[in-house]
C-alpha positions as YAML, in Angstrom:
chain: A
units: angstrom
residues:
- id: 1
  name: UNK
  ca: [-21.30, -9.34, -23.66]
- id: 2
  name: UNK
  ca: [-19.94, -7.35, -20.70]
- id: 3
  name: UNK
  ca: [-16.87, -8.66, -18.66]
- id: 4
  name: UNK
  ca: [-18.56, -7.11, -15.32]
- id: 5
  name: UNK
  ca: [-19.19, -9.99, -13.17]
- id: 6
  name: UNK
  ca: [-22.49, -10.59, -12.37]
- id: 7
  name: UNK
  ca: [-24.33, -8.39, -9.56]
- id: 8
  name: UNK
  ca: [-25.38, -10.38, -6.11]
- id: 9
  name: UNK
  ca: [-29.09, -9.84, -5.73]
- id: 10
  name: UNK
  ca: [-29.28, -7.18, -3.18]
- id: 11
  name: UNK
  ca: [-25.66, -5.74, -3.97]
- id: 12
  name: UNK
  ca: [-25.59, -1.95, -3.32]
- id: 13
  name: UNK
  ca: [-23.17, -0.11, -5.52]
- id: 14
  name: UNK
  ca: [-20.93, 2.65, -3.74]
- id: 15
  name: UNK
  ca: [-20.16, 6.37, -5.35]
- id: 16
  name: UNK
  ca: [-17.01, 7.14, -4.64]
- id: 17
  name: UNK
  ca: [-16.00, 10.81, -4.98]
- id: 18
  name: UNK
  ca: [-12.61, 12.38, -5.47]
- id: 19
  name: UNK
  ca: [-11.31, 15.46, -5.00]
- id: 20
  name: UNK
  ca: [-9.27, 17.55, -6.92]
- id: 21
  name: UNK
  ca: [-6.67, 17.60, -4.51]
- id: 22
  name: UNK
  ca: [-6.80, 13.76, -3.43]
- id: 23
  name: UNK
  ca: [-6.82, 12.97, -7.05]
- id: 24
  name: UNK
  ca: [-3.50, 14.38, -7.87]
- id: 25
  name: UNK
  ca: [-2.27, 11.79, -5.12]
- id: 26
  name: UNK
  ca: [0.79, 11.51, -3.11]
- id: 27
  name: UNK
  ca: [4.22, 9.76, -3.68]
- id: 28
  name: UNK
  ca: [5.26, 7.45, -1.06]
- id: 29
  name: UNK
  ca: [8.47, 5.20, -1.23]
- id: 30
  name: UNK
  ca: [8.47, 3.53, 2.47]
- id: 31
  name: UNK
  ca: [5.26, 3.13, 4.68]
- id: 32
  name: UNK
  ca: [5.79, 2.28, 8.13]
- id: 33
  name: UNK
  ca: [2.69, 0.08, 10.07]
- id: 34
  name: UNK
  ca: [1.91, 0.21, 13.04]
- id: 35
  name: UNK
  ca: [-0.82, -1.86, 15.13]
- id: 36
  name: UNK
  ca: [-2.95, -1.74, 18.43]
- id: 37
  name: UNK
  ca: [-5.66, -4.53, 19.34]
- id: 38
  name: UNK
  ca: [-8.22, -1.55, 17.73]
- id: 39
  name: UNK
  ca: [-6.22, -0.53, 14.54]
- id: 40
  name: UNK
  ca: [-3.57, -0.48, 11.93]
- id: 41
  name: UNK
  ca: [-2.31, 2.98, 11.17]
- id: 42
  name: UNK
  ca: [-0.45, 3.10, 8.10]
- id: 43
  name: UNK
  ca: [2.39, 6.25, 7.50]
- id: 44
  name: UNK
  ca: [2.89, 6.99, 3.85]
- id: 45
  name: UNK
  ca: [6.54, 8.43, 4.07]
- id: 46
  name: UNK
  ca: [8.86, 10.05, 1.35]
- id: 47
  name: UNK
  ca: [12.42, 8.94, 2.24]
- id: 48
  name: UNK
  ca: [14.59, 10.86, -0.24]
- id: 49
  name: UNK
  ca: [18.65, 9.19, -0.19]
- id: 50
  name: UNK
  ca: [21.34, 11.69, 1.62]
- id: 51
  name: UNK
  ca: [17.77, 13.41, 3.76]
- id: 52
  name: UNK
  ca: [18.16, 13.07, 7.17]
- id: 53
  name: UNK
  ca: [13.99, 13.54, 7.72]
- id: 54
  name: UNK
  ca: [11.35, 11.97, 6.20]
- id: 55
  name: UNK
  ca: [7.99, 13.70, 6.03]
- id: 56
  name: UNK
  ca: [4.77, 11.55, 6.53]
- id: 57
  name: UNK
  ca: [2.98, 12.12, 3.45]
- id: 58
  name: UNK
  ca: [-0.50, 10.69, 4.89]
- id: 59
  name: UNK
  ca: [-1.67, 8.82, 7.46]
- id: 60
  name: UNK
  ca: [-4.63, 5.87, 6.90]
- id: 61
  name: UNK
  ca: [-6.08, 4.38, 10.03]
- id: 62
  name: UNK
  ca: [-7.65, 1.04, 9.45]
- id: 63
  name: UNK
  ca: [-9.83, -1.44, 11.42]
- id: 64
  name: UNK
  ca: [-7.49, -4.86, 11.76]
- id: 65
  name: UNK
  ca: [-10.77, -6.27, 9.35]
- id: 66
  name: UNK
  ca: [-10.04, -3.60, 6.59]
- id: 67
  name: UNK
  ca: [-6.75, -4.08, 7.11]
- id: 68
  name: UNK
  ca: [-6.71, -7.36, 6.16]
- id: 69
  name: UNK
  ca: [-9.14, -6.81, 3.61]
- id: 70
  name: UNK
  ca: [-6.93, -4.18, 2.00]
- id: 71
  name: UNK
  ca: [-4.51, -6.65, 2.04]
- id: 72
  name: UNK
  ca: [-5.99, -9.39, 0.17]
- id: 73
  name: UNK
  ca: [-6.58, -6.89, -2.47]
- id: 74
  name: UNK
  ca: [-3.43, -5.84, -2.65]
- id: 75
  name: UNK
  ca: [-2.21, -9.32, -3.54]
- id: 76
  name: UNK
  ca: [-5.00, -9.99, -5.83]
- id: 77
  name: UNK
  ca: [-3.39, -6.53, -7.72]
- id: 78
  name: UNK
  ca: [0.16, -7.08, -7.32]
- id: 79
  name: UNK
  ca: [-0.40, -10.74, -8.93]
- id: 80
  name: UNK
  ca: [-2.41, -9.19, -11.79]
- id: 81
  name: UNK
  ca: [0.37, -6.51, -12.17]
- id: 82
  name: UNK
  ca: [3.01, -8.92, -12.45]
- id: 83
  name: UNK
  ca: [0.71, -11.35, -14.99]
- id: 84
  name: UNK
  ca: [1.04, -8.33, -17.16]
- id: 85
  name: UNK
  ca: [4.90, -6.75, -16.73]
- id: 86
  name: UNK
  ca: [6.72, -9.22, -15.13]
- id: 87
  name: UNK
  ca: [7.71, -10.27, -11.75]
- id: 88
  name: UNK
  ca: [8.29, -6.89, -9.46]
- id: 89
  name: UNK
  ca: [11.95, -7.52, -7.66]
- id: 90
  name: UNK
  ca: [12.95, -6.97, -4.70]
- id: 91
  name: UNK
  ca: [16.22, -6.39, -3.37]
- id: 92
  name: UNK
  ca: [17.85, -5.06, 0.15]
- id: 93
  name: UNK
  ca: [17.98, -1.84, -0.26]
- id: 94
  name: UNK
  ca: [21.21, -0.11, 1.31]
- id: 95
  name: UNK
  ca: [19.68, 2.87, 2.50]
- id: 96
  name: UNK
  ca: [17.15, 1.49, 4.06]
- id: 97
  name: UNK
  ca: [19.59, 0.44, 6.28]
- id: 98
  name: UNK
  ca: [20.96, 3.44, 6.65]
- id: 99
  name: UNK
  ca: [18.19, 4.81, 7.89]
- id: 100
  name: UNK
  ca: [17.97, 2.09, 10.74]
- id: 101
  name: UNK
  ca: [14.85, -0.32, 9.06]
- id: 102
  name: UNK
  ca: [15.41, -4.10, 9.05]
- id: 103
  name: UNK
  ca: [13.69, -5.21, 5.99]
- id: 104
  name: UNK
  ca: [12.64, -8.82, 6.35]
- id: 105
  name: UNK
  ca: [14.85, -11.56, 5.81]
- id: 106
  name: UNK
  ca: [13.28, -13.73, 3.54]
- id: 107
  name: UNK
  ca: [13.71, -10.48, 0.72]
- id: 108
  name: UNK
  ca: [16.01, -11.93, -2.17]
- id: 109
  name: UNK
  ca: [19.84, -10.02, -2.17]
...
């Protein structure tokens, strides 16, 4: 019996193709999100401690419905994630401050 959920009638499956290159990925510790009426742009920044610069590492533009979207399955993954290993915490972190972001209040200390 397969753990696949069952297709809608009518469902169109999606290949999705990856590139070398966008396969090996990027690492990003800070994103920074930014919004018109039309969009959500989404910076993928490395911040590295002691750096004065960090360098935008990619840039996703979204539609406010994908963005939403995306976030929703975010969740979904992050509650999955922490079903499995435990509860991700989150703390203030100092340079972050440093480098002038306000992280939001309701983050534990």
């Amino acid at each position: 019996m397969s753990d696949q959920p069952p297709k809608k009638k009518g469902a169109k499956q999606i290949q999705i193709e990856l590139d070398e290159q966008t396969g090996a990925g990027e690492y990003a510790n800070l994103v920074i999100v930014t919004h018109s009426p039309a969009e959500f742009v989404f910076d993928f920044t490395q911040v590295m401690p002691g750096m004065p610069k960090a360098r935008v590492r990619a840039r996703v533009i979204m539609a406010p419905l994908h963005a939403k979207a995306f976030a929703l399955a975010l969740r979904d993954n992050i509650g999955k994630f922490e079903a499995r290993f435990g509860e991700i915490q989150l703390t203030q972190e100092d340079w972050l401050k440093e480098l002038g972001f306000q992280p939001p209040d309701d983050l534990p200390n």
